[in-house]
MMTF fields as JSON, N, C-alpha, C and O atoms, coordinates in Angstrom:
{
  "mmtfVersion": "1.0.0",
  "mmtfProducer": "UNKNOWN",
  "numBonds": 279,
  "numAtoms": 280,
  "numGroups": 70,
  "numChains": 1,
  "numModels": 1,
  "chainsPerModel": [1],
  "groupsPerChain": [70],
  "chainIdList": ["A"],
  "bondAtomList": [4, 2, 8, 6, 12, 10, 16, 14, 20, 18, 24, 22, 28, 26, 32, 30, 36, 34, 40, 38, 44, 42, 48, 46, 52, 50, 56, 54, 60, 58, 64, 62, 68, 66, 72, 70, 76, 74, 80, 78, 84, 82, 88, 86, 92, 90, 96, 94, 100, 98, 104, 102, 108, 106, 112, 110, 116, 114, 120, 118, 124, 122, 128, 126, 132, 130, 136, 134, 140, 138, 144, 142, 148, 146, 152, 150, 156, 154, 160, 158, 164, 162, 168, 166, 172, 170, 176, 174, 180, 178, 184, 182, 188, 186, 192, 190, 196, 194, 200, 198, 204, 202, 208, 206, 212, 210, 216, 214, 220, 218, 224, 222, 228, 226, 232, 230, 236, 234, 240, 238, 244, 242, 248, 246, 252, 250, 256, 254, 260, 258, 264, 262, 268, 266, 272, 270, 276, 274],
  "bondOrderList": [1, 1, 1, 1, 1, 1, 1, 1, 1, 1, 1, 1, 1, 1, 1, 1, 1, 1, 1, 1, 1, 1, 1, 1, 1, 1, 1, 1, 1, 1, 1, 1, 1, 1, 1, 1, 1, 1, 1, 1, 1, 1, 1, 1, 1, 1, 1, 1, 1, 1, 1, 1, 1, 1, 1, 1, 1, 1, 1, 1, 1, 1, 1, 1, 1, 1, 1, 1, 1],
  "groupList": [{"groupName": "UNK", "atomNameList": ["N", "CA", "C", "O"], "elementList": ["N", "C", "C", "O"], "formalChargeList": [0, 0, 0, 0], "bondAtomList": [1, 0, 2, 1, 3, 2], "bondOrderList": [1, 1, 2], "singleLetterCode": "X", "chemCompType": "L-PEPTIDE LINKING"}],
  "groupTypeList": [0, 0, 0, 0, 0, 0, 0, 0, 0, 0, 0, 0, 0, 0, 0, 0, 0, 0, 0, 0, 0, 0, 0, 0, 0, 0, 0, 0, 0, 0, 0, 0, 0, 0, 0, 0, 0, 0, 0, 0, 0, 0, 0, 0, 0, 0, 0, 0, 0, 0, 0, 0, 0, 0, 0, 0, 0, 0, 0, 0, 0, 0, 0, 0, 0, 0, 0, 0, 0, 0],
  "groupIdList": [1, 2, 3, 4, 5, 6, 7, 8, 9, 10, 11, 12, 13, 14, 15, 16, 17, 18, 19, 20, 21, 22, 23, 24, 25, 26, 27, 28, 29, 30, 31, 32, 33, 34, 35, 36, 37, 38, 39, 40, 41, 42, 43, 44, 45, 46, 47, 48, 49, 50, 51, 52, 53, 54, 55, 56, 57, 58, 59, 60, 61, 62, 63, 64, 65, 66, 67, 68, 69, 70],
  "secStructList": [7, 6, 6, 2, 2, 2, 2, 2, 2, 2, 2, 2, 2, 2, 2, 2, 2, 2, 2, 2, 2, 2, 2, 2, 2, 2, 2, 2, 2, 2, 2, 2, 2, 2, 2, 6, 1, 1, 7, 7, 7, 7, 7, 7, 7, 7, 7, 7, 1, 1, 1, 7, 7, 7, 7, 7, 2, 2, 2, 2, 2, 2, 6, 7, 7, 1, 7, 7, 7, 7],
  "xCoordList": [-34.169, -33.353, -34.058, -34.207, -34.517, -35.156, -36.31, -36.366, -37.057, -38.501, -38.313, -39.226, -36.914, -36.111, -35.758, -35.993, -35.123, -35.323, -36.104, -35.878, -37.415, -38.784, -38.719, -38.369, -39.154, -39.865, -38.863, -39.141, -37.208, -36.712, -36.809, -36.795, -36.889, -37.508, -38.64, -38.669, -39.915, -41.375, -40.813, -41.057, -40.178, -39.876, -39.888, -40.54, -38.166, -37.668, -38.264, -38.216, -39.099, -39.764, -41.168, -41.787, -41.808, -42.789, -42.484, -43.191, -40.932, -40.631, -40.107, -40.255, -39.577, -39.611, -40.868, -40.959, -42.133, -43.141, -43.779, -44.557, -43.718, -43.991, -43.392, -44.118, -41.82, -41.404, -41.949, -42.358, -41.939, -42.348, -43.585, -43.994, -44.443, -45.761, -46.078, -47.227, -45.348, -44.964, -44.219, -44.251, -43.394, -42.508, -43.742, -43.932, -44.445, -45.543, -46.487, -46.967, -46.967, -47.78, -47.762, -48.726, -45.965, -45.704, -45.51, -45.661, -45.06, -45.165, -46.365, -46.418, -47.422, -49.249, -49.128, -49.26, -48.926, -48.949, -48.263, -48.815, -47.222, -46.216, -46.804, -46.874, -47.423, -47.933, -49.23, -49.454, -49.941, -51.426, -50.871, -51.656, -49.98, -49.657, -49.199, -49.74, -48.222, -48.203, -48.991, -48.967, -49.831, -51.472, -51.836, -52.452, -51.914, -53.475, -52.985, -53.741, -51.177, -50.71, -50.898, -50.772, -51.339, -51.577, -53.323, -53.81, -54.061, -55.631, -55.957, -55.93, -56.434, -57.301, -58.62, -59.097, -59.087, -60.562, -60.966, -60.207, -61.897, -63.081, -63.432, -64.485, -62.891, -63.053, -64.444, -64.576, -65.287, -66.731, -66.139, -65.309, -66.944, -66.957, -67.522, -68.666, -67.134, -67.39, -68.936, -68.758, -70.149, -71.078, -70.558, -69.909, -71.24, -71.614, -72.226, -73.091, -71.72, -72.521, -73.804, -74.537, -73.961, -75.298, -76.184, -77.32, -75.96, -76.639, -77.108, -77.889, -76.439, -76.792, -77.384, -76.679, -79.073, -79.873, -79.572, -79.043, -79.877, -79.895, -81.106, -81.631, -81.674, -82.718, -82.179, -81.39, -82.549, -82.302, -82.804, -83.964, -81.654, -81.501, -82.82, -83.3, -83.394, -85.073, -86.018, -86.867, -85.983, -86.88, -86.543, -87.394, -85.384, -85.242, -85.547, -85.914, -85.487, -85.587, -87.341, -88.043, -87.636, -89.195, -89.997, -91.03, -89.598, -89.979, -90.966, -91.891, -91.052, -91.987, -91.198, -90.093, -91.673, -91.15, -91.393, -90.578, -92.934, -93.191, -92.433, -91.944, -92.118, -92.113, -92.174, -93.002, -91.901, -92.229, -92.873, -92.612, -93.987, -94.861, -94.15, -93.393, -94.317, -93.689, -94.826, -94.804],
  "yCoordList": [85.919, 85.651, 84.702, 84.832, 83.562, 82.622, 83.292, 83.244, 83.79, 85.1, 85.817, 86.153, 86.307, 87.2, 86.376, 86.823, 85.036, 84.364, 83.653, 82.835, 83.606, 83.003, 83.98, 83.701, 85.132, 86.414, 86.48, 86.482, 86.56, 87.14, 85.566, 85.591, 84.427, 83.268, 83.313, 82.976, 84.039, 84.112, 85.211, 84.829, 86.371, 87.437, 87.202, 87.449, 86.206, 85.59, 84.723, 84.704, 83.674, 82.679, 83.301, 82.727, 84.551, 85.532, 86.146, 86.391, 86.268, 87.259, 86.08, 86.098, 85.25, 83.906, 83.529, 83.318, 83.423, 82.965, 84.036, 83.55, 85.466, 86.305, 86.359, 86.468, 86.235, 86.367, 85.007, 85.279, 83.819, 82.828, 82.643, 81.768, 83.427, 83.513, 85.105, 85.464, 85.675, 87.168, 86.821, 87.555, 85.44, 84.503, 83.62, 83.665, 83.002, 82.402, 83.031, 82.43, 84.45, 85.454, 85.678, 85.523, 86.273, 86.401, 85.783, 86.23, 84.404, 83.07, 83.414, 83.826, 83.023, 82.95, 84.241, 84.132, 85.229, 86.25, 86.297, 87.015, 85.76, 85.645, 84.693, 84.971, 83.102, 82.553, 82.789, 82.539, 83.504, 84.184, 85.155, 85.576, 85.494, 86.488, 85.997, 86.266, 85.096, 84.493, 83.672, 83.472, 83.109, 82.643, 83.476, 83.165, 84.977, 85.202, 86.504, 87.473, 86.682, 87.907, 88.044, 89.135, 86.541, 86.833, 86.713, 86.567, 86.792, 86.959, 88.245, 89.259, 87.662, 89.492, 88.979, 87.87, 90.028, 90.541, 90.333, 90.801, 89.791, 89.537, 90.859, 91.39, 91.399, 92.5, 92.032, 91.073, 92.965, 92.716, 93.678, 94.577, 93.032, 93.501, 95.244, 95.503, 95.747, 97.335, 97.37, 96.808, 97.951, 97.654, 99.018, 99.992, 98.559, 99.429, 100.659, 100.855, 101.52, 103.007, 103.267, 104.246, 102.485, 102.132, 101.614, 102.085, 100.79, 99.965, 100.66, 100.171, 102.186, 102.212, 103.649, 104.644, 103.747, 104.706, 105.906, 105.789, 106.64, 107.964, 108.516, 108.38, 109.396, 109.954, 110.984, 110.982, 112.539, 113.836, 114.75, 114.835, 115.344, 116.078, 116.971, 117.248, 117.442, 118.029, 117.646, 118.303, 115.624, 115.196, 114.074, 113.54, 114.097, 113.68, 114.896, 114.607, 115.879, 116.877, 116.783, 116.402, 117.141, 116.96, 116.288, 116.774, 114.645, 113.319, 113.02, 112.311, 113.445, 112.825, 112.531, 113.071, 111.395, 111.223, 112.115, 112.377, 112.712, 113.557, 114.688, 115.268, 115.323, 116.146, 117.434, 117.15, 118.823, 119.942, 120.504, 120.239, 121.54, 122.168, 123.382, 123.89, 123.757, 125.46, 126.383, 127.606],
  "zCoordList": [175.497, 174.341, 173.363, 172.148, 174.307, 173.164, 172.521, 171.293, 173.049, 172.355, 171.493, 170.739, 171.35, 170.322, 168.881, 167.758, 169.193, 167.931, 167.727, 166.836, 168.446, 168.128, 166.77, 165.623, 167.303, 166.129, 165.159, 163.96, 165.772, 164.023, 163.312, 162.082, 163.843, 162.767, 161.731, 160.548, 162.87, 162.437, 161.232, 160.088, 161.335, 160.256, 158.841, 157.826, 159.527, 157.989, 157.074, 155.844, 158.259, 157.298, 156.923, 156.027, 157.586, 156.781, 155.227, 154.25, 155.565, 154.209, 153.132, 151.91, 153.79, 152.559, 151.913, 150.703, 153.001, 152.298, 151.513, 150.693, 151.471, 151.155, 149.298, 148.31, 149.331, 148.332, 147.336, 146.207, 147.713, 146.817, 146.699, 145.936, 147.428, 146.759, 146.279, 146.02, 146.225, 144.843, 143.593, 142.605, 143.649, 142.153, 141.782, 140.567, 142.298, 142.055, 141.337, 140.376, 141.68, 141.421, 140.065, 139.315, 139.558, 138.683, 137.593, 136.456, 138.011, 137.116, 136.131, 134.973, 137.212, 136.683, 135.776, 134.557, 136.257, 135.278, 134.088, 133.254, 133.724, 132.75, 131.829, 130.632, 132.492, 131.883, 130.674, 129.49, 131.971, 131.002, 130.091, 129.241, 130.08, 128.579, 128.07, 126.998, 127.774, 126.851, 126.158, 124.944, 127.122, 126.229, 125.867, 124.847, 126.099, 125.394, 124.933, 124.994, 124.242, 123.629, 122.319, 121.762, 121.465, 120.016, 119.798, 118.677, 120.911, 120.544, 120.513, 121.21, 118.932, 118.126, 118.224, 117.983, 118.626, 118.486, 117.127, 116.279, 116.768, 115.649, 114.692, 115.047, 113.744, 113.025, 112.106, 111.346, 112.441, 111.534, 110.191, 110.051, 109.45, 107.764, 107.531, 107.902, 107.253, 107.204, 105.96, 104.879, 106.196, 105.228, 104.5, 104.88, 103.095, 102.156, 102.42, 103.274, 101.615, 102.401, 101.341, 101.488, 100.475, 99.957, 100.8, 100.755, 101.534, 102.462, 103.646, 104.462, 103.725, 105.271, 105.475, 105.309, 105.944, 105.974, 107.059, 108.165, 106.661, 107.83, 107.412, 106.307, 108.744, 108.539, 108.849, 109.794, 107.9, 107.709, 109.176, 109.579, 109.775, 110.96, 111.228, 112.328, 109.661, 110.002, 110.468, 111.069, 110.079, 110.149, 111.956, 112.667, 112.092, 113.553, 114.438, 115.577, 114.209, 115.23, 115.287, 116.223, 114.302, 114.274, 114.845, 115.305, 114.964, 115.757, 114.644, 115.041, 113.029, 112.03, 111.149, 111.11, 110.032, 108.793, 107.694, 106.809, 107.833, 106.813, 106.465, 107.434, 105.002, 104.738, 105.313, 106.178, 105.533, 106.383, 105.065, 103.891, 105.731, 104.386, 104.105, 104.932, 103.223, 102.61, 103.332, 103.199]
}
């Protein structure tokens, strides 16, 4: 008998410690979002499309800069 409420003790006070360190868990979690729900990412400046080179699909396929001859 006494062996029987050894274990359903060990149970209950398993599933007690179980639940307040799953409220604990969640705390931490609740906390970190609210820190870190209004951080935006750093938007870089969009360049000019003057500014920004491409090299022509003939001349990448080619692996040269030059010209192709007629």
């Amino acid at each position: 008998m006494l062996k029987r409420l050894v274990i359903i003790g060990a149970a209950v006070g398993g599933a007690i410690f179980l639940r307040n360190k799953a409220k604990q868990q969640q705390a931490e979690q609740d906390l970190w979002t609210a820190a870190t729900d209004d951080v935006q990412a750093p938007v870089a400046p969009a360049a000019p499309a003057a500014t920004q080179t491409s090299v022509p699909a003939d001349a990448a396929a080619a692996g040269d800069d030059a010209p192709a001859a007629s």
